[in-house]
C-alpha atoms as one frame of an Amber mdcrd trajectory, in Angstrom:
protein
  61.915 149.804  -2.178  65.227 148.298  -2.748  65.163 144.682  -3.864  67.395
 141.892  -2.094  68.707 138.365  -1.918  69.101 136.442   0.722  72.039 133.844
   0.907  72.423 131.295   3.808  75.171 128.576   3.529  74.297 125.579   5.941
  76.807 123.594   7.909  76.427 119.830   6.520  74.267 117.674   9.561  73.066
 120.938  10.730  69.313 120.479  11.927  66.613 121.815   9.417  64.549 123.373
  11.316  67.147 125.359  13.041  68.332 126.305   9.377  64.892 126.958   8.499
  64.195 129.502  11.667  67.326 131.617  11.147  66.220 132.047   7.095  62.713
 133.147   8.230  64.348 135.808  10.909  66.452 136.953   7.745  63.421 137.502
   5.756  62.035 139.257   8.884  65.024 141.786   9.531  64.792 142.443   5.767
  61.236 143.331   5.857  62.175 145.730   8.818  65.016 147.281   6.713  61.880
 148.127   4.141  64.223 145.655   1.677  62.009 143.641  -1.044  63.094 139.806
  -0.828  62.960 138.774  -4.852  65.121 135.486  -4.115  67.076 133.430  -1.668
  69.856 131.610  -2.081  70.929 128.413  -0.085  73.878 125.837   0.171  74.860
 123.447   1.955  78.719 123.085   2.739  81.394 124.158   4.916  82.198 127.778
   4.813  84.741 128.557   2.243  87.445 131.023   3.010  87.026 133.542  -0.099
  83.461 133.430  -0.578  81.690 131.792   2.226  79.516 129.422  -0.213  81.311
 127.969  -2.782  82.903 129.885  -5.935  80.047 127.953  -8.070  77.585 129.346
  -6.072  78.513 133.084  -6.312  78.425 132.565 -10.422  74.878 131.459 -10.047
  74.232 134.586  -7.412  75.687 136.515 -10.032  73.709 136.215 -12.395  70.483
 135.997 -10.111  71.452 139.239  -9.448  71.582 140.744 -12.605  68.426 139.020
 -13.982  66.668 140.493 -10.803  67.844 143.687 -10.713  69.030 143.104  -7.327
  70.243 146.044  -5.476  72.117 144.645  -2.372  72.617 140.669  -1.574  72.698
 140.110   2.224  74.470 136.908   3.695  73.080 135.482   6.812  76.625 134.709
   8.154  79.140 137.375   9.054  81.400 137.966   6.444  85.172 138.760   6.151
  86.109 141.605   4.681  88.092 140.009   2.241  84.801 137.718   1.369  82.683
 140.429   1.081  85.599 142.113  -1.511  85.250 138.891  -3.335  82.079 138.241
  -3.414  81.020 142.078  -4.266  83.482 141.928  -7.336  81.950 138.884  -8.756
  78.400 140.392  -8.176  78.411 143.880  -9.204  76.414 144.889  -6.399  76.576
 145.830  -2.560  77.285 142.631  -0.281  76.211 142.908   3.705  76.412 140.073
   6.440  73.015 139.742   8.984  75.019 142.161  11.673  75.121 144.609   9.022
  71.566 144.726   8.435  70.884 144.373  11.982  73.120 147.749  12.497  70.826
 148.913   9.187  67.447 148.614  11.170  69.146 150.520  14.574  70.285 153.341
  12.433  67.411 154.162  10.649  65.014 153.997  14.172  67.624 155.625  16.808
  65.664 158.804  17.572  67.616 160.146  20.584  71.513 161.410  20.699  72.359
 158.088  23.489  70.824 155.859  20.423  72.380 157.171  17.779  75.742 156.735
  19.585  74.968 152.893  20.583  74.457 152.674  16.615  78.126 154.340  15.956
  79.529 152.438  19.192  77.829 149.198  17.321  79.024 149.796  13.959  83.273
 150.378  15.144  83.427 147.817  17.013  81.801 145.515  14.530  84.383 147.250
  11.493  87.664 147.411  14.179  89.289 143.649  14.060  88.168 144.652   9.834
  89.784 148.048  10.104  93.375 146.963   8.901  91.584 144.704   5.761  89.508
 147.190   4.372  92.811 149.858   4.220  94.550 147.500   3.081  91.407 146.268
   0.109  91.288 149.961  -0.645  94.745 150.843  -1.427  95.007 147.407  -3.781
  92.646 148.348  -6.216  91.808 152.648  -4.880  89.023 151.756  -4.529  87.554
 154.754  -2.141  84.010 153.911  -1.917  84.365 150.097  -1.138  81.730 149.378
   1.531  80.968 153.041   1.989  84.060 153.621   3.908  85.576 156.597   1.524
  89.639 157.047   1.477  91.618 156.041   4.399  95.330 156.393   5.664  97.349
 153.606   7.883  95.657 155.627  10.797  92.505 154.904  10.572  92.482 151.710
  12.910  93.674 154.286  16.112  91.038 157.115  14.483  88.263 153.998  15.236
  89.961 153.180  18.648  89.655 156.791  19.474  86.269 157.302  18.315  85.304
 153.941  20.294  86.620 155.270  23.414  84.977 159.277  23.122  81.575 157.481
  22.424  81.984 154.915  25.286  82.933 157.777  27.774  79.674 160.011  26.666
  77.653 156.970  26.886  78.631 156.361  30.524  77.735 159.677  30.905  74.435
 158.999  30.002  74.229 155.957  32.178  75.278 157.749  34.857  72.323 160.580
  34.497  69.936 157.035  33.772  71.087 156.046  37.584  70.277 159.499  38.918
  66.650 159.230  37.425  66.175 156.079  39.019  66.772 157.319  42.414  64.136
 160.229  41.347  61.601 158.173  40.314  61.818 156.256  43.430  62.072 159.041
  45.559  58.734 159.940  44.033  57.156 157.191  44.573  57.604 155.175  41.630
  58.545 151.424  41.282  60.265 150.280  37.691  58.898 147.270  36.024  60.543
 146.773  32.180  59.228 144.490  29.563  62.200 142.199  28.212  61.593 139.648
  25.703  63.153 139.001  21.858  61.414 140.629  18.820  57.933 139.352  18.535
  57.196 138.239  21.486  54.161 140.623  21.821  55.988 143.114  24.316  54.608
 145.847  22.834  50.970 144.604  22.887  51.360 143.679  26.305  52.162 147.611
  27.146  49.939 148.710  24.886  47.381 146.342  26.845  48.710 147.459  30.415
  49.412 151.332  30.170  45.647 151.212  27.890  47.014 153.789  24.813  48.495
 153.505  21.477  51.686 152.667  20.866  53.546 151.320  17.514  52.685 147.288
  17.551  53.598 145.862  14.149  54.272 142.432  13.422  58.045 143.494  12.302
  61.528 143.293  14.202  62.487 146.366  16.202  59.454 148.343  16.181  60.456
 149.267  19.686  64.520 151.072  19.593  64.281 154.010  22.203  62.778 152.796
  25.426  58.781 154.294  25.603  58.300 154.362  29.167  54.292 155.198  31.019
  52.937 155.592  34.180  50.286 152.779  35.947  48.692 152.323  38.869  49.060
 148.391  40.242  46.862 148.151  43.823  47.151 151.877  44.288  50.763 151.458
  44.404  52.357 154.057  41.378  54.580 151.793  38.564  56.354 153.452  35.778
  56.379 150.709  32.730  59.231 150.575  30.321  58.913 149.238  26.572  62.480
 147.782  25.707  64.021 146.882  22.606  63.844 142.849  21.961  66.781 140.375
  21.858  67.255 138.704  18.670  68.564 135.330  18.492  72.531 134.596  17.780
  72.963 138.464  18.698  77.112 138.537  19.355  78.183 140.165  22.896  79.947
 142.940  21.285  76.511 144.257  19.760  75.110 143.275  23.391  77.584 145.508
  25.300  77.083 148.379  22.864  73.893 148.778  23.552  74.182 148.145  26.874
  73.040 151.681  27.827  69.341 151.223  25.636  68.930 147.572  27.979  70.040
 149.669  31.087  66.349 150.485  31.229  66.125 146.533  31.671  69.204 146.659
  34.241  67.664 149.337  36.481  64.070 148.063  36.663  62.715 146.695  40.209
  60.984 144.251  38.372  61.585 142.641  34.990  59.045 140.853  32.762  60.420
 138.575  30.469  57.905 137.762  27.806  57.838 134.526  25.765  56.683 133.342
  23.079  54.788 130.214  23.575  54.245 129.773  19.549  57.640 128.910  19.207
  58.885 125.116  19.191  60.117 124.314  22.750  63.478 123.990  21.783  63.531
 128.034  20.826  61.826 128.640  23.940  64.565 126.984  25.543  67.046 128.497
  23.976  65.916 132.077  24.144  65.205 131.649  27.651  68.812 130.107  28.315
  70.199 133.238  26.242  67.811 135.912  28.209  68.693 134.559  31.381  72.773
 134.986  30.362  72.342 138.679  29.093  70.694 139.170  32.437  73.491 137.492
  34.700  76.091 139.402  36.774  74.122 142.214  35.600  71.110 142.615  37.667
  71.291 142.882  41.576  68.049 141.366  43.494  66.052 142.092  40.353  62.841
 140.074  40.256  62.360 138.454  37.038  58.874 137.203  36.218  58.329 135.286
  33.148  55.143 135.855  30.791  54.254 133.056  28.724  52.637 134.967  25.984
  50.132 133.923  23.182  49.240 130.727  24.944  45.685 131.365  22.997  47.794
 130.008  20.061  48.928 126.741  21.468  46.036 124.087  22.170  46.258 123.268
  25.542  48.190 119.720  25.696  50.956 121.384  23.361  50.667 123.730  26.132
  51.690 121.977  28.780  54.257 119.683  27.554  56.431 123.345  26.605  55.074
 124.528  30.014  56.855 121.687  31.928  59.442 121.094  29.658  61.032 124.883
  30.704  59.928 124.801  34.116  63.584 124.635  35.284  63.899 127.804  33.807
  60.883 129.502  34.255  59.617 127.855  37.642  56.608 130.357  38.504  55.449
 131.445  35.350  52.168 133.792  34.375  50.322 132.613  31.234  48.800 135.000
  29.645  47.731 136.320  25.871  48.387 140.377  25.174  46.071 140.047  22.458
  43.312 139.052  24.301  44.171 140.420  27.634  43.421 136.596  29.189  45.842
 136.073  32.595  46.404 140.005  32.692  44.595 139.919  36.512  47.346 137.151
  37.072  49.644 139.207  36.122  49.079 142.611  37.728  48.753 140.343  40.923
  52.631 138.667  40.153  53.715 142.360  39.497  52.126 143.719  42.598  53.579
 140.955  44.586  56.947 141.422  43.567  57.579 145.373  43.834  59.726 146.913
  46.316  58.298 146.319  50.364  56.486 148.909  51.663  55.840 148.826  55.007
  52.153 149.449  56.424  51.853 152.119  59.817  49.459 153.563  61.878  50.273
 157.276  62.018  48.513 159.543  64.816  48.931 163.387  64.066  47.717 166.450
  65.705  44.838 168.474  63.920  46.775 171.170  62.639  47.164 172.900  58.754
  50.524 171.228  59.066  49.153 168.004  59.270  46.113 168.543  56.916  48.915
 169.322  54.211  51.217 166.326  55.623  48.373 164.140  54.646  47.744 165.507
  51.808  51.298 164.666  50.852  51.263 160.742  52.303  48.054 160.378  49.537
  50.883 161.433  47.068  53.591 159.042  48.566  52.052 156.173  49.775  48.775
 153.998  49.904  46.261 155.322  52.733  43.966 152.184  53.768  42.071 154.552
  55.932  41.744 157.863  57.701  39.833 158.800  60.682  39.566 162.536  61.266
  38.555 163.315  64.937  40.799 165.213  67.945  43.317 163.685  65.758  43.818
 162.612  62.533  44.943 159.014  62.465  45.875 157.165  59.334  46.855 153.527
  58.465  49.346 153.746  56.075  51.843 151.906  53.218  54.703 153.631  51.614
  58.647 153.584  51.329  60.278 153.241  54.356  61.735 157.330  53.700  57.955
 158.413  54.119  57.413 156.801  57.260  60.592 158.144  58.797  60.215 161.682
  57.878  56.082 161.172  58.735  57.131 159.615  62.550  58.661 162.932  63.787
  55.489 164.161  63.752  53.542 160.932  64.850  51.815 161.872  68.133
């Protein structure tokens, strides 16, 4: 296991406990990297142009890094390219920024071809606006291996626009194919609920919990990259549940829209359950919910979004409801619940049930025919049959899409 330091550089009047939140999510994305934390490094300043922390601080990482053995130092701000030059030089070692390890972490999970593009799509548009540094970095010193990147020519900031634009265009492919299996599933019967959330909110125990079978649930970032989706039965009506990767706090749009195809499984569901965690201080809660809400905006069309209030079992129950009514603006109908436990979860297959497409109900009258024997057997496929009454006719009170009971009337006596 390769051994790490962490550096964050705080903004002077900055609040503690906000600096102290985004350190502990570095520690966690460098536990999901598989990297071993043997120090951290903090200042507080403004950022400095060459180094980010102050040229006094890099001589002291220097030299942490050497008596640790350190193999990589990873900043919790983004870096320049010029800073990471800098500060790389001084150190003798490899220097990343957070969205580098964030891209880290993608990379090493993306299992499918449409993942492992949103990784490349990620990773350009994050080294573009850097594109015309690095060339320039490398041909100062030839120094072909600087941050990986090998030898370049002037060209290589159009060979990254080019390679933006192929991946983009095969990704929308893919989208387009994701649209088309929509409109299967619901042809089939199927309604769409997807679990949104950020990292450790306890998404994947809640599926785990709902679709009752094993799936990966660690208490790490990311353990959920490709979208696991399963089939459940809510009130005899047929759901397919969707596992999605989590949101992670100060996430940048550009990483947003580049893997905008991986939360399409978000932006296609009928129904969307955003989980929360109710551990956190109520001004994260806040803010993640403020930060969900605006990844979700202009982007969903008559979506229902129900909000979980997870791990409430962790929260005594006045804490409770002071964060409960202190978000209630943003989360005005909420289901409390606790994925570990499985307490709410009948609340919560009612809220789900209640807010899947309309079906409407029928009575059907058909003729007793083989015809008919197999059109019923098909409606049990299609819909929800309340009852059945076989006699000179076979007459059925039904639920189901509004296409079933269309195609079902022409033959309604």
């Amino acid at each position: 296991m390769k051994k790490v330091i962490l550096v964050q550089r705080n903004d002077p009047g900055a609040d503690h406990g906000a600096n102290e939140r985004k350190l502990a999510e570095l520690k966690e994305l460098a536990r999901a990297a598989h990297y071993s934390v043997v120090g951290v490094l903090t200042q507080t300043r403004y950022p400095d142009r060459k180094y980010q922390v102050g040229r006094g601080k890099v001589d002291e990482l220097a030299v942490f890094v050497e008596v640790s053995g350190a193999d990589k130092v990873i900043f919790n701000h983004q870096l320049s390219t010029t800073q990471i030059y800098n500060i790389s030089e001084t150190c003798k070692c490899e220097v990343i920024d957070r969205f580098n390890l964030i891209l880290e972490i993608f990379a090493s999970r993306a299992t499918t071809r449409r993942a492992k593009l949103q990784v490349e799509l990620a990773r350009l548009q994050y080294e573009l606006p850097k594109a015309r540094s690095i060339v320039s970095l490398l041909k100062k010193d030839e120094r072909p291996g600087f941050m990986g990147l090998g030898g370049y020519e002037d060209s290589y900031e159009q060979d990254v626009k080019k390679r933006i634009v192929r991946i983009r265009n095969e990704i929308h492919s893919s989208c387009k194919s994701s649209e088309s299996l929509r409109s299967f599933r619901h042809e089939r019967g199927f309604s769409l609920v997807a679990l949104a959330g950020y990292t450790n909110a306890g998404k994947s125990t809640l599926f785990q919990s709902l679709v009752k079978e094993g799936t990966e649930v660690e208490d790490m970032l990311f353990t959920t990259l490709s979208p696991t989706t399963r089939s459940l039965s809510i009130n005899q009506r047929r759901v397919l549940l969707t596992d999605t990767v989590g949101f992670i706090e100060d996430l940048p749009h550009w990483m947003v829209d580049a893997f905008r195809s991986t939360l399409d499984e978000i932006f296609l569901a009928d129904v969307i359950l955003l989980v929360v965690d109710m551990s956190d201080p109520v001004d994260v809660i806040r803010q993640k919910l403020v930060v969900s809400h605006d990844i979700f905006w202009k982007r969903i069309e008559g979506v229902e979004i129900v909000t979980v209030l997870n791990k409430v079992d962790m929260v005594d129950s006045d804490d409770l409801k002071r964060k409960v009514d202190a978000i209630s603006y943003l989360a005005p109908h909420p289901v409390l619940i606790s994925a570990s436990s499985g307490d709410g979860f009948e609340a919560l297959v009612d809220k789900i049930y209640e807010n899947l497409p309309h079906w409407d109900r029928s009575r059907i009258a058909l003729d007793m025919s083989e015809e008919s024997l197999s059109m019923v057997s098909w409606l049990y496929d299609e819909g929800i049959v309340h009852s059945i009454d076989y006699g000179e006719q076979i007459v059925l009170d039904i639920e189901a899409r509004e296409e079933v009971l269309q195609k079902v009337s022409k033959f309604n006596i």
